[in-house]
C-alpha positions in Angstrom: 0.0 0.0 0.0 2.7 2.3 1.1 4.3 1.8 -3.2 1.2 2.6 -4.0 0.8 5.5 -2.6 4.0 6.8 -3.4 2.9 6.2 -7.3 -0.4 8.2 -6.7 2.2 11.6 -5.2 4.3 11.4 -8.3 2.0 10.7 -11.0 -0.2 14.0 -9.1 3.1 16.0 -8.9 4.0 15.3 -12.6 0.2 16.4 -13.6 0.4 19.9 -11.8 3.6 20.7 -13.6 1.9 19.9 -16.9 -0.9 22.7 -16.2 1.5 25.2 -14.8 4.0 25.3 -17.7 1.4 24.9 -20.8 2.1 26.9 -23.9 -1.5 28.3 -24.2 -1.4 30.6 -21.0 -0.8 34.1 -21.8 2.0 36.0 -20.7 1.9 38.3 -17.8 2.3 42.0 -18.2 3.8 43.8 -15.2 1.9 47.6 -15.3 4.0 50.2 -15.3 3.3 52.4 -11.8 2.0 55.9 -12.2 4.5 58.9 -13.6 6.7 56.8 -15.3 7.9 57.3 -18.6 8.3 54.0 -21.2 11.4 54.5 -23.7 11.1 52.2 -26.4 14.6 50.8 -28.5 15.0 53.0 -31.1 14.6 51.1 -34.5 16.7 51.1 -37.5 17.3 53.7 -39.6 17.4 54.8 -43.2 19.1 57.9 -45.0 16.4 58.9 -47.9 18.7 58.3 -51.7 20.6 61.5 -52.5 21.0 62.5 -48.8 23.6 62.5 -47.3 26.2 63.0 -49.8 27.8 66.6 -50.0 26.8 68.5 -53.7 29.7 69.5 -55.5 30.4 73.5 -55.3 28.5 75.2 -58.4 31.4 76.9 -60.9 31.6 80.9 -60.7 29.3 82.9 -63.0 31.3 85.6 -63.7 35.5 86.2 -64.0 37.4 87.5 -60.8 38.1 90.9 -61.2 41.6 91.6 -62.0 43.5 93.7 -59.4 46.5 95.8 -59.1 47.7 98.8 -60.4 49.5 100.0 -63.9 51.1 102.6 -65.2 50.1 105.2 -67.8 52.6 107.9 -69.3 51.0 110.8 -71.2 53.2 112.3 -73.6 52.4 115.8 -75.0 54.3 116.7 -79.0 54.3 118.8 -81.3 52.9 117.4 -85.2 56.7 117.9 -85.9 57.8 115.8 -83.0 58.8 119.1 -80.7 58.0 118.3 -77.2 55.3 120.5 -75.3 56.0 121.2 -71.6 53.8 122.3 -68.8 50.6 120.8 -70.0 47.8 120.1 -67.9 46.4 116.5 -68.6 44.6 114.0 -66.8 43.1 110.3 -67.2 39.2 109.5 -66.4 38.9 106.2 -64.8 35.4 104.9 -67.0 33.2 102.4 -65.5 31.8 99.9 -65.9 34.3 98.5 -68.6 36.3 95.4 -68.8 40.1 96.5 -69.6 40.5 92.9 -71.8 38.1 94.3 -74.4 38.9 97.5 -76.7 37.1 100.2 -76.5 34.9 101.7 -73.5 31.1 101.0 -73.6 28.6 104.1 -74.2 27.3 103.7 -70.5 30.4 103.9 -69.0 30.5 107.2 -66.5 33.7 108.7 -65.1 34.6 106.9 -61.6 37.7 108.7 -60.7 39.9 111.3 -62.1 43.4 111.8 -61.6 45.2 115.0 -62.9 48.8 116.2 -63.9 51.0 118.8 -65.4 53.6 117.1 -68.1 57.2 117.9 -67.0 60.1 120.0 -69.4 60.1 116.8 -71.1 56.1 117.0 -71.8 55.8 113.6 -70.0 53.1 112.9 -67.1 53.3 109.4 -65.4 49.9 108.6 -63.4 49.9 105.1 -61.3 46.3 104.0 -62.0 44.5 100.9 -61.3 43.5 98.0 -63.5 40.7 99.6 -65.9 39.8 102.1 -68.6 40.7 105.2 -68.9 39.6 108.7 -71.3 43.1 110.8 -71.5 42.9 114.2 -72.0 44.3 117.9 -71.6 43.6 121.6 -70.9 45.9 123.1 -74.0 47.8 126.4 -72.4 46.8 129.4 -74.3 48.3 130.1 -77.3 48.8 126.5 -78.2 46.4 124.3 -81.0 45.3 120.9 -80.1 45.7 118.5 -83.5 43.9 115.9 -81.5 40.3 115.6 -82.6 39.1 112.9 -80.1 40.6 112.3 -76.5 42.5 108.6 -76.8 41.6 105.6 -74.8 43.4 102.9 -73.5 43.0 100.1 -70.6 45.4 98.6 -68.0 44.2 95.3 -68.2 46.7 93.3 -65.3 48.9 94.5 -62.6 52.2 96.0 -63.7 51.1 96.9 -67.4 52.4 100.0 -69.0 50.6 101.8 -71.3 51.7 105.2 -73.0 49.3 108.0 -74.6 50.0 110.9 -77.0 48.3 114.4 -77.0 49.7 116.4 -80.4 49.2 120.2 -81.0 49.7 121.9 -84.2 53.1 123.7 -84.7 51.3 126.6 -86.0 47.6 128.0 -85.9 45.0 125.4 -88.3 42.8 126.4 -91.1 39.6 127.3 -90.0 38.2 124.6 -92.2 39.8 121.8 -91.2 38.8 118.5 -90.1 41.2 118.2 -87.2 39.8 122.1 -85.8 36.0 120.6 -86.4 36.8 117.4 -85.2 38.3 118.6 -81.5 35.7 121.4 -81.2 32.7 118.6 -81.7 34.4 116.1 -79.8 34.3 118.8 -76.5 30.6 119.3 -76.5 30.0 115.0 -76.7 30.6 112.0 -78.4 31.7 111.9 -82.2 31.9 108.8 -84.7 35.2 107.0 -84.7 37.6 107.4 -87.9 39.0 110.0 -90.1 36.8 113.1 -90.1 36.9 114.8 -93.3 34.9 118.2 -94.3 33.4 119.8 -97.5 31.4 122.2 -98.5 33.4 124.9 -96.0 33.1 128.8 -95.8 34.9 129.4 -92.5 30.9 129.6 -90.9 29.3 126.6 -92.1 30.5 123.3 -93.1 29.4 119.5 -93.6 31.7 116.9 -91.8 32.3 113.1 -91.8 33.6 110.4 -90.5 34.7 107.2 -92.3 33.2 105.2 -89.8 30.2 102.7 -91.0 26.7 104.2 -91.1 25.5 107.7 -91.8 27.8 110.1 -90.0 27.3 113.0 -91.7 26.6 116.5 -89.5 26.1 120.0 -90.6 28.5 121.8 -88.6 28.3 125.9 -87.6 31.0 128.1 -86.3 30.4 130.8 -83.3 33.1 133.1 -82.7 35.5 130.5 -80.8 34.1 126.5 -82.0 32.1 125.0 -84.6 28.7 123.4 -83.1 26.7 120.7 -84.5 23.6 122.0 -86.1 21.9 118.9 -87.6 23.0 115.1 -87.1 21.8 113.1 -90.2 19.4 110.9 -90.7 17.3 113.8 -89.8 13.5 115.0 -91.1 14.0 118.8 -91.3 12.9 120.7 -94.1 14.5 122.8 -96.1 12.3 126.2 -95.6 12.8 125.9 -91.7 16.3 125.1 -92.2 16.8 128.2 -94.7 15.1 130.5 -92.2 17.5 129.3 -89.6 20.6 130.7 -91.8 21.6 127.5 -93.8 23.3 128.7 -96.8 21.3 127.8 -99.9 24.5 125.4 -101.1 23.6 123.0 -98.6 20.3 122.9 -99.8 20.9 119.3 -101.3 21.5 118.2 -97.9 17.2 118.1 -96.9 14.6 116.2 -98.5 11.9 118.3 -97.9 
């Protein structure tokens, strides 16, 4: 009886561990107590295609500026060659205007000026910086100017040299000619580029060219110390209104109307 009994207490034990340790039962939450904060595990993460990765820089847009500064030597001479001392001159600093190209835009304005007086030796040196410059003079009186339009020229890198000539006539010019017309116009504005050349002269009025491309004719005027512009062509004036203003009748051809 006593074996039997024994059998009974081990087959019973062997059944409540069965039910204890099923895989149905569900699993036991322990509750989190009041105030507390739950942190979960951070998952895995992804960078998103084409972050990430640094862009290469974009290329400049425009040229550096160049920098530096130049050196310009105005030289004032007679037609002859003669040297002309004690000259006032100066160069105009134009902007904006890139020195690597000839010539000096339309728009350009004067951003500095810089002035001299050319020595016994009718030389001026000016140290100017990389740009483009209008050189010109006040001529002494009693001199003639022989240049009809103020030179250009550009320092275009650091250290460049660049030389300009200013010429006066040896003696005083004909009233008629293109050089006298030429300067006169060129004070009071802008003139064509080229060789000016005149016709159809009286010492009072005059027509004047240039042999530049397009129509650059002008009927030119003299007051008592310049010749003026009075008429740029292509222009629509008539010939009555034109007569009334003092046109001489020879340059009648000169209107359509």
């Amino acid at each position: 009886m006593a074996i039997q009994r024994a059998i009974v207490l081990v087959a019973a034990a062997v059944t409540v561990a069965a039910c204890g340790g099923g895989g149905d039962s569900e699993p036991t939450t322990a509750a989190n107590p009041p105030g507390s904060t739950v942190v979960g595990t951070p998952g895995p993460t992804t960078t998103p295609p084409g972050e990430g990765i640094l862009a290469a820089a974009p290329p400049p847009t425009d040229n550096p500026t160049p920098q530096g500064n130049g050196t310009i030597i105005v030289t004032t001479v007679t037609t002859s060659g003669d040297r002309v001392p004690r000259v006032p001159v100066y160069i105009r600093q134009m902007a904006p205007c890139d020195p690597t190209v000839p010539g000096i835009p339309q728009h350009a304005q004067e951003a500095s000026l810089r002035e001299s007086t050319t020595d016994y030796a009718g030389e001026a040196v000016f140290t100017a910086p990389v740009g483009c410059y209008i050189v010109g003079m006040t001529a002494p009186p009693g001199t003639y100017p022989a240049t009809g339009e103020w030179p250009s020229l550009s320092i275009a890198r650091e250290g460049q040299v660049a030389n300009a000539e200013l010429r006066f006539h040896d003696s005083a010019p004909e009233p008629c000619s293109a050089e006298t017309i030429a300067r006169d116009l060129a004070e009071q504005g802008a003139i064509p580029t080229g060789t000016p050349s005149v016709r159809e002269c009286d010492g009072n009025w005059a027509v004047v060219s240039w042999d530049s491309p397009g129509d650059t004719q002008r009927i030119v005027y003299s007051v008592p110390d310049h010749w003026s512009t009075y008429l740029v062509f292509p222009h629509d004036k008539c010939w009555a209104q034109a007569e009334s203003e003092g046109v001489p009748a020879r340059l009648k051809p000169y209107f359509s109307c």
